[in-house]
C-alpha positions as CSV (number, residue, x, y, z in Angstrom):
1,X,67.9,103.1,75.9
2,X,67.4,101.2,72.6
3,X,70.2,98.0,73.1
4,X,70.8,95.2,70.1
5,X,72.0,92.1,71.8
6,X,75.2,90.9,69.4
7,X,77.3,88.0,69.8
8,X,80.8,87.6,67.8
9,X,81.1,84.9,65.0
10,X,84.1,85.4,63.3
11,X,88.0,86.8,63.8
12,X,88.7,90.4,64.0
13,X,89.5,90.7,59.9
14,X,90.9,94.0,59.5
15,X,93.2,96.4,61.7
16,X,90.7,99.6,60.8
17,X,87.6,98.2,61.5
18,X,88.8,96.6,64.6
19,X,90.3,100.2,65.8
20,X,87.1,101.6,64.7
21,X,85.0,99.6,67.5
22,X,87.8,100.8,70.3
23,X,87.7,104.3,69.7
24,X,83.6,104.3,70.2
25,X,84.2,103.3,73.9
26,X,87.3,105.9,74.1
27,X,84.7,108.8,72.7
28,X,81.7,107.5,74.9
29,X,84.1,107.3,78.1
30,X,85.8,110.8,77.3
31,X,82.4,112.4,76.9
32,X,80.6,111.1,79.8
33,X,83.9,112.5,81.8
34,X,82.9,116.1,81.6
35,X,81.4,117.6,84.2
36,X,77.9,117.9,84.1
37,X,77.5,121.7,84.2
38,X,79.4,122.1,81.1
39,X,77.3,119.3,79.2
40,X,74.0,120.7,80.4
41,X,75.6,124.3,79.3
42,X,75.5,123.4,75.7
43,X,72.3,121.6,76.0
44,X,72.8,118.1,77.0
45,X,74.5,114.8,75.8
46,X,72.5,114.8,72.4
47,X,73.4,118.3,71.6
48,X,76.7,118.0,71.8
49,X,79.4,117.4,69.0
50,X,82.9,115.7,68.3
51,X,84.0,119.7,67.8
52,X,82.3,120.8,71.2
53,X,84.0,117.5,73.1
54,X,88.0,119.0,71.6
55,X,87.1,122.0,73.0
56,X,85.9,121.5,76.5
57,X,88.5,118.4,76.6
58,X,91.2,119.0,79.4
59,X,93.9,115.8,79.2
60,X,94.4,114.4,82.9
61,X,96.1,111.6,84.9
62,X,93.5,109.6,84.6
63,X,92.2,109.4,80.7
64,X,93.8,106.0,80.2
65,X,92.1,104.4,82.8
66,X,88.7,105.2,83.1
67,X,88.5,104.6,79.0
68,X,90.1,101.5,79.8
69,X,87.9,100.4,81.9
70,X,84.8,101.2,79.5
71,X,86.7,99.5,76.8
72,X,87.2,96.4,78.8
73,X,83.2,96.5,79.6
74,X,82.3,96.9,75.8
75,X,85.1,94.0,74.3
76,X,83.6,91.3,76.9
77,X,80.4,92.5,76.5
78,X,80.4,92.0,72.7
79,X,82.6,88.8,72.6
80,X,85.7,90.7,71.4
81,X,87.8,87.8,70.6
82,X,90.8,89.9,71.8
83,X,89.6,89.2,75.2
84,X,85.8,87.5,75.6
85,X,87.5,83.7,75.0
86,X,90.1,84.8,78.2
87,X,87.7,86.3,80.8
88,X,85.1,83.2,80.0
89,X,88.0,80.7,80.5
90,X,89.0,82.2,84.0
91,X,85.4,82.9,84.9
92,X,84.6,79.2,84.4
93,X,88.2,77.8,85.7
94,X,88.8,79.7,88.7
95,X,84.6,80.4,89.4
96,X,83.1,78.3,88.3
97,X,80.6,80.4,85.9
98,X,80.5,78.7,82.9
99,X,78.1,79.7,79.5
100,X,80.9,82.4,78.4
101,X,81.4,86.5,80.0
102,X,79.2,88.8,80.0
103,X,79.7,92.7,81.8
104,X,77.5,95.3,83.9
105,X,79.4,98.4,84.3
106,X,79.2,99.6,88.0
107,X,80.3,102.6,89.7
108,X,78.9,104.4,92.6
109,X,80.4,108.0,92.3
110,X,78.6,108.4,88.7
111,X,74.8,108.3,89.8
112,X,73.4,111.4,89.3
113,X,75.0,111.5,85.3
114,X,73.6,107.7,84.5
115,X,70.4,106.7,86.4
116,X,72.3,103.4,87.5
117,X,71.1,102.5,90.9
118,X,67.8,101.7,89.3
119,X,69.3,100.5,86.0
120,X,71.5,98.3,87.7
121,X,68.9,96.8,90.1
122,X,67.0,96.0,86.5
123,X,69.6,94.0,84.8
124,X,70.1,91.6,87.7
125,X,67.4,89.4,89.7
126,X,66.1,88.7,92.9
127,X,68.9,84.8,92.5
128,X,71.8,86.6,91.1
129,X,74.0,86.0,93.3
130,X,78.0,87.3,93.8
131,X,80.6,85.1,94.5
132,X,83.6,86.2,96.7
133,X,85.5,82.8,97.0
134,X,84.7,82.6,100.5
135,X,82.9,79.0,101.7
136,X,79.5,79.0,102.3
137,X,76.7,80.4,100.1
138,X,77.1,83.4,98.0
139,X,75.2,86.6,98.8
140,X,72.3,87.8,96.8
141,X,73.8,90.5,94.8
142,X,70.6,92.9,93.8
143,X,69.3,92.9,97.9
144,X,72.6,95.0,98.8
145,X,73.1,97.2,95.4
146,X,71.3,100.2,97.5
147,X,73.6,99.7,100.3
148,X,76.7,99.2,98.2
149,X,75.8,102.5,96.7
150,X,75.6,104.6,99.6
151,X,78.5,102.6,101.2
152,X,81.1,104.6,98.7
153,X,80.3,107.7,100.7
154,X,79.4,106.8,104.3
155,X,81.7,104.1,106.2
156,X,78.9,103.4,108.2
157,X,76.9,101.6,105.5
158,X,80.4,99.8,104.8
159,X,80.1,98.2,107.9
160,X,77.2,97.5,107.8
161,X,77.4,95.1,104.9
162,X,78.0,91.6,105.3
163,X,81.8,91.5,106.2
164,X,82.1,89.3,103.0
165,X,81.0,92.2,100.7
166,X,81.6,94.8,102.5
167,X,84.6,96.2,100.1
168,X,82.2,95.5,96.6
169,X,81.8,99.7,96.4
170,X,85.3,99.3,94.8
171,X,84.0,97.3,91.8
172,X,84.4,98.6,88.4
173,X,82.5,96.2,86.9
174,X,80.4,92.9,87.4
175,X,81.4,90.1,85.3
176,X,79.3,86.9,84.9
177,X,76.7,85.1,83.2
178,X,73.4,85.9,82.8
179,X,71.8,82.4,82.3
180,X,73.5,80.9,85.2
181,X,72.7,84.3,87.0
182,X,76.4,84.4,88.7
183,X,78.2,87.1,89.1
184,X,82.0,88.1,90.2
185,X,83.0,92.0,91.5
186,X,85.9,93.0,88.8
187,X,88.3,96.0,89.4
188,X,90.0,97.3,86.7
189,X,93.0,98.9,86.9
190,X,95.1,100.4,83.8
191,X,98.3,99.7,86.1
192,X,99.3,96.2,87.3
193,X,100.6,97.8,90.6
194,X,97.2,99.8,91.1
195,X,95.9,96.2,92.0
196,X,94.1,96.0,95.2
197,X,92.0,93.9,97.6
198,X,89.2,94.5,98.9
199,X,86.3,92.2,100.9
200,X,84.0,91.1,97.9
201,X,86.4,91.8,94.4
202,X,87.0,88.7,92.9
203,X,89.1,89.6,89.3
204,X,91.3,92.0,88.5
205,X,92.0,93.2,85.2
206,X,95.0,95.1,83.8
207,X,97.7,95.3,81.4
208,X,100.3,92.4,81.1
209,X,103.1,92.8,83.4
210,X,105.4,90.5,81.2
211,X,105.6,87.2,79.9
212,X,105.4,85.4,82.6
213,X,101.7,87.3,83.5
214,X,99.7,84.4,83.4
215,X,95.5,84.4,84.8
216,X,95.9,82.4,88.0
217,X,94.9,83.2,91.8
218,X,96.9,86.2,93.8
219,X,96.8,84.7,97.4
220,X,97.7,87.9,98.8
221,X,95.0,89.8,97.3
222,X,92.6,87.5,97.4
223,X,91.8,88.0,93.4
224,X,92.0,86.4,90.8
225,X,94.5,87.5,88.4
226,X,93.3,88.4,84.6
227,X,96.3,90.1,82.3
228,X,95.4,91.4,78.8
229,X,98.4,90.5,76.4
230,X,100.0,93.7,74.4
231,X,101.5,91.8,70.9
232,X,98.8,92.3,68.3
233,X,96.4,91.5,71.3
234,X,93.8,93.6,74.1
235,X,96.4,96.5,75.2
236,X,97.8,97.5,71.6
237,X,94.8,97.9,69.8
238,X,93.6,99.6,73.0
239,X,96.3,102.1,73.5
240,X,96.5,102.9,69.4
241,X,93.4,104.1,69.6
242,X,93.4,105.9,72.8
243,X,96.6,107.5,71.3
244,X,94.9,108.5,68.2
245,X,91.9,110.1,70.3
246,X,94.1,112.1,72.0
247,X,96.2,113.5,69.2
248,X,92.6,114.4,67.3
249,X,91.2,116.1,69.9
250,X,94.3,118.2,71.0
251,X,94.3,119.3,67.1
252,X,90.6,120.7,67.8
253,X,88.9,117.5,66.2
254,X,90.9,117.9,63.3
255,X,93.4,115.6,61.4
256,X,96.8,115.5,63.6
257,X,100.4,116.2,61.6
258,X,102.1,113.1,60.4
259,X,104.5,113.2,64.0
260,X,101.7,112.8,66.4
261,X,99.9,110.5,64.1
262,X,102.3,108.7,61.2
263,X,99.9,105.3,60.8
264,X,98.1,105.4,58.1
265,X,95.4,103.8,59.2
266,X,95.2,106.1,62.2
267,X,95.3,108.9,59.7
268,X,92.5,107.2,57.7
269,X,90.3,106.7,60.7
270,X,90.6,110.5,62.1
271,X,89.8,111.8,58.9
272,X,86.4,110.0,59.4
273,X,86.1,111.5,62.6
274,X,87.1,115.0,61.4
275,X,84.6,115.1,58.4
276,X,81.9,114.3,61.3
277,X,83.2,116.6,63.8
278,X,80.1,119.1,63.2
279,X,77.5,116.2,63.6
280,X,76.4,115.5,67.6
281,X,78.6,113.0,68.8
282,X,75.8,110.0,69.8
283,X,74.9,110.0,65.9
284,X,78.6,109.4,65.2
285,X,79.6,106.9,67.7
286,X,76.5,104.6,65.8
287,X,78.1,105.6,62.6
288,X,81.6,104.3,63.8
289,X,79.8,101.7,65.2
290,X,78.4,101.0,61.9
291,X,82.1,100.8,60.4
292,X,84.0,98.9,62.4
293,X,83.6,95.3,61.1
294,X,79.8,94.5,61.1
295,X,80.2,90.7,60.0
296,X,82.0,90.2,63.4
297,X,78.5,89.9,64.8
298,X,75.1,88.4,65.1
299,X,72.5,90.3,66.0
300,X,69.2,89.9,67.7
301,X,66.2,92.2,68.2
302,X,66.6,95.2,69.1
303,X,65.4,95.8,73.1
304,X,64.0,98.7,75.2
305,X,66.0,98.6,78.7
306,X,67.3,101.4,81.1
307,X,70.8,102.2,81.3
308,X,72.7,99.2,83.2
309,X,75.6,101.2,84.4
310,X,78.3,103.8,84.3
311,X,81.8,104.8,84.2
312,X,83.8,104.2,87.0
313,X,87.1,105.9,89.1
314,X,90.5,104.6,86.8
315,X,92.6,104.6,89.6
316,X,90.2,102.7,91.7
317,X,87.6,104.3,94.7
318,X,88.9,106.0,97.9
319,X,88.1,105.4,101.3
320,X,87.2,109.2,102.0
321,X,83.3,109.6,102.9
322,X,83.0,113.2,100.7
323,X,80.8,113.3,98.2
324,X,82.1,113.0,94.2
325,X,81.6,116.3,92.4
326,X,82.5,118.4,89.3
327,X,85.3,120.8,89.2
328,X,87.4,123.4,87.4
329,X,89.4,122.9,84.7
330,X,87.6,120.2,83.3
331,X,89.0,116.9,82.9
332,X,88.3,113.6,81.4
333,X,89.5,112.1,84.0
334,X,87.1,111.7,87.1
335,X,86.0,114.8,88.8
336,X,88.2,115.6,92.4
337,X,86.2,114.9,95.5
338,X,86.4,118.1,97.3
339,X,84.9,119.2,101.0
């Protein structure tokens, strides 16, 4: 995988071009959502198009959350200001990681569509270590990513993890800094109630209950605490654009009527989308890329790695041992475990 490093140095400028970078993640999460015998029916990932996706797209309870959660990975990663100055400020006030947030997606259930127990193991080394807010020294996080793995389907590898880790399968995502090589399990959830503890998870990100939804430490779940505001903030611009994906691909990737979509700059942006529809959908999500506001970042070199990760469950992991598996009628939502 070809990956530009980019780091924000200016304020989000313009509503479009700042809708234009959420809707990537929304496409990228929706499309990596199908099960893997339709994609590899039509002839893989880059055969596939924005036409192909409205087809084989099947709305389910989970849509929100597990583009969410990619969305969440993508804004920290790439210093959104809607969020990157929020999770660095907790991560160095309540952690103590300072040098600014930086994301690994995680999630167990999807190896086998992303290679990510290797890729994973690559983007960390031998000293990064997890913290868990526990006394004593922090575990050595790339050691048990093997064990963590197979912990999400066998309870026996759960227990046999340090009792300190031994929940860390539940992680959506890693959040830390690279340079100080520290790192905190996140779980995201798209619903404030969805919250839960588990031995390892640190942060928990979600929605903004209400005004009074401040970051801070949850003593009963043992996380820490990290709202995204709604007003002209993280959720809005997050749900607008999930919205707008929605309504376009229910219309069979074409423009929605003025009821399901009355902005006009939602109207603007799917007409970009529907004039691309025939084009496979990786050339598009760089073209988007491309138009969503490009003097937001600096960019360095352009780098050869692996994969680092992949989606994740949006109502968080289950307990049950069975293994994750496609199913019928396709959903973008995570497949059902079955027997």
């Amino acid at each position: 995988m070809r990956v530009l490093k980019s780091f924000q140095r200016e304020e989000v400028s313009d509503a479009v071009m700042a809708k234009f970078a959420m809707v990537a993640p929304v496409i990228e999460a929706t499309l990596h959502s199908v099960a893997m015998d339709r994609i590899d029916r039509l002839g893989g990932y880059p055969a596939w198009t924005l036409h192909d996706l409205a087809r084989e797209f099947r709305e389910g309870f989970g849509d929100a959350g597990i583009c969410f959660e990619l969305a969440v990975h993508e804004a920290i990663a790439g210093r959104n200001a809607l969020i990157w100055p929020l999770a660095s400020e907790v991560l160095e006030d309540f952690c103590g990681i300072s040098g600014g947030a930086d994301s690994i997606l995680f999630g167990p259930e999807k190896e086998g569509r992303i290679p990510i127990l290797e890729s994973i193991q690559d983007s960390l080394t031998d000293d990064s270590r997890v913290y868990v807010g526990n006394r004593g020294q922090p575990p050595k996080l790339k050691r048990y990513i093997p064990q963590i793995f197979r912990a999400f389907h066998r309870n026996e590898e759960r227990n046999s993890l340090p009792r300190s880790i031994n929940g860390l399968w539940k992680a959506d995502l890693f959040i830390g800094n690279p340079s100080v090589d520290r790192w905190v399990g996140t779980t995201v959830k798209v619903k404030p109630g969805a919250l839960e503890s588990a031995q390892g998870l640190r942060v928990g990100i979600y929605p903004k209950a209400n005004a009074s939804d401040v970051p801070r430490v949850d003593d009963r779940l043992n996380l820490i605490r990290l709202p995204l505001p709604y007003d002209s903030a993280f959720m809005e611009l997050f749900y607008k654009s999930f919205n707008l994906m929605r309504a376009f691909l229910r219309c069979d990737a074409r423009v929605p009527p003025p009821v399901d979509l009355p902005d006009a700059e939602d109207r603007f942006i799917v007409r970009e989308l529907e004039i691309r529809r025939g084009f496979p959908i990786l050339d598009v999500l760089a073209a988007i890329r491309n138009m969503s506001q490009w003097t937001l970042l600096d960019s360095d070199s352009i780098e050869s790695l692996r994969p680092t990760a992949s989606l994740s469950e949006a109502e968080g992991l289950t307990d049950s041992p069975e293994i994750f598996v496609d199913s019928e009628p396709i959903s973008i939502s995570p497949a059902a475990i079955s027997d």
